[in-house]
C-alpha positions as CSV (number, residue, x, y, z in Angstrom):
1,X,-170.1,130.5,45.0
2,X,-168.4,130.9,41.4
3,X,-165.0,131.2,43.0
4,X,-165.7,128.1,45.4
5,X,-166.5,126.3,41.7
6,X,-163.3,127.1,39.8
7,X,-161.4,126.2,42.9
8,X,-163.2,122.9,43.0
9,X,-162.4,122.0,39.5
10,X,-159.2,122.8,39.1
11,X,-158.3,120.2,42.6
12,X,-160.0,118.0,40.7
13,X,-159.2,118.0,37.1
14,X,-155.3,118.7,38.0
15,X,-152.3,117.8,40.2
16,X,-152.3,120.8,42.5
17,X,-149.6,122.6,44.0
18,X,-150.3,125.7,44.3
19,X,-153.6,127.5,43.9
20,X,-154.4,131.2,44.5
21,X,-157.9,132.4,43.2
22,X,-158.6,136.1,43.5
23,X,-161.8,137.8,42.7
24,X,-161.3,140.8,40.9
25,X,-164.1,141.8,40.2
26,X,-164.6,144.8,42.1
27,X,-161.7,146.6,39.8
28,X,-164.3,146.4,37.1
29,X,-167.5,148.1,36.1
30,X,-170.0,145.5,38.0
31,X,-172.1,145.5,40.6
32,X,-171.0,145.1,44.5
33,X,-170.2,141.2,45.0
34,X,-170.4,140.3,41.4
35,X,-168.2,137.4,40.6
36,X,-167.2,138.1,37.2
37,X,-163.6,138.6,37.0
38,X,-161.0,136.3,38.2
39,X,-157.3,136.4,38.4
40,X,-155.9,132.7,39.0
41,X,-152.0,131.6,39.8
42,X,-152.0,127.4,39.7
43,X,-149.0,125.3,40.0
44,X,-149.8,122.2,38.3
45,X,-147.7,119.1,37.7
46,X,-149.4,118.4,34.7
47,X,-147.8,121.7,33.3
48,X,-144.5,120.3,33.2
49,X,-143.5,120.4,29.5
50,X,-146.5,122.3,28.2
51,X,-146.1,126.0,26.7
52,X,-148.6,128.9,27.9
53,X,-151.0,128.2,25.5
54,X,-151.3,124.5,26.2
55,X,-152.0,125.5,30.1
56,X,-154.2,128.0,29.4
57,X,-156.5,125.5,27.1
58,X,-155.9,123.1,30.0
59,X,-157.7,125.7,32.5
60,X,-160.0,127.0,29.6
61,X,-161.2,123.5,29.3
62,X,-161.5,122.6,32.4
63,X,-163.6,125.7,33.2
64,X,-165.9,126.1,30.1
65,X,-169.2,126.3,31.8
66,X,-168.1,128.9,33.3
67,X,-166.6,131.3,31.0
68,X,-169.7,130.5,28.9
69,X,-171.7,132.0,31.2
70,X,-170.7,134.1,35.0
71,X,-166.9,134.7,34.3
72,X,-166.2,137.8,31.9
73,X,-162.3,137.5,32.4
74,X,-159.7,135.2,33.5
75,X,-156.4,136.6,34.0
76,X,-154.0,133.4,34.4
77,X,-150.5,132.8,35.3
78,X,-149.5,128.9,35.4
79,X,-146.3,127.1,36.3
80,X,-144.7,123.8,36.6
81,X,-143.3,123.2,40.1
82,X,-140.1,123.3,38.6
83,X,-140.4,126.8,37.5
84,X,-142.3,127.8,40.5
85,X,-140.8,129.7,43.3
86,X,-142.7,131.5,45.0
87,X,-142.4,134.3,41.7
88,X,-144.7,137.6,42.4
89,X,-147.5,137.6,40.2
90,X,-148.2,140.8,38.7
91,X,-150.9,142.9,40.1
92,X,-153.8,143.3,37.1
93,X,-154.5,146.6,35.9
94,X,-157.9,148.9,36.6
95,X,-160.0,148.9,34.8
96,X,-160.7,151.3,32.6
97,X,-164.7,151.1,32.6
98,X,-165.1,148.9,29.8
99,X,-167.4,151.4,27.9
100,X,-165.1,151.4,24.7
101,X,-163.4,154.8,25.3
């Protein structure tokens, strides 16, 4: 359901070209079918001109409510269209049990 909400507001609050949402979530110390961790790769004509930072806020903005509350992490990698072809993503790393070892 979390997943189904990020995906509905970024087609909504951007020009969408390419969208991949991934729940990561089982790499992580949480229980079976949590929704907590999230890697996201969108291709936005609004990022055209904008820095990293800028596109992140963009996305951070747009999805406030829920990193306030069910999303621990966001791992995010944005593009213009014009820089956008096809690139790999890179895979996230485990995790490492977030205990503070």
């Amino acid at each position: 359901m979390i997943q189904e909400t990020i995906e509905q507001k970024l087609n909504d609050q951007f020009s969408v070209k390419h969208l991949e949402i991934v729940n990561e979530s089982h790499m992580h110390s949480v229980p079976a079918n949590s929704e907590t961790h999230f890697k996201v790769v969108l291709v936005a004509d609004e990022f055209a001109g904008m820095n990293k930072v800028k596109q992140h806020q963009a996305i951070y903005a747009a999805l406030k409510d829920e990193l306030a509350g069910p999303v621990h992490a966001l791992a995010l990698h944005t593009f213009a269209p014009d820089t956008w072809q096809k690139q790999s993503v890179p895979d996230s790393p485990n995790c490492l049990g977030g205990n503070g070892k």
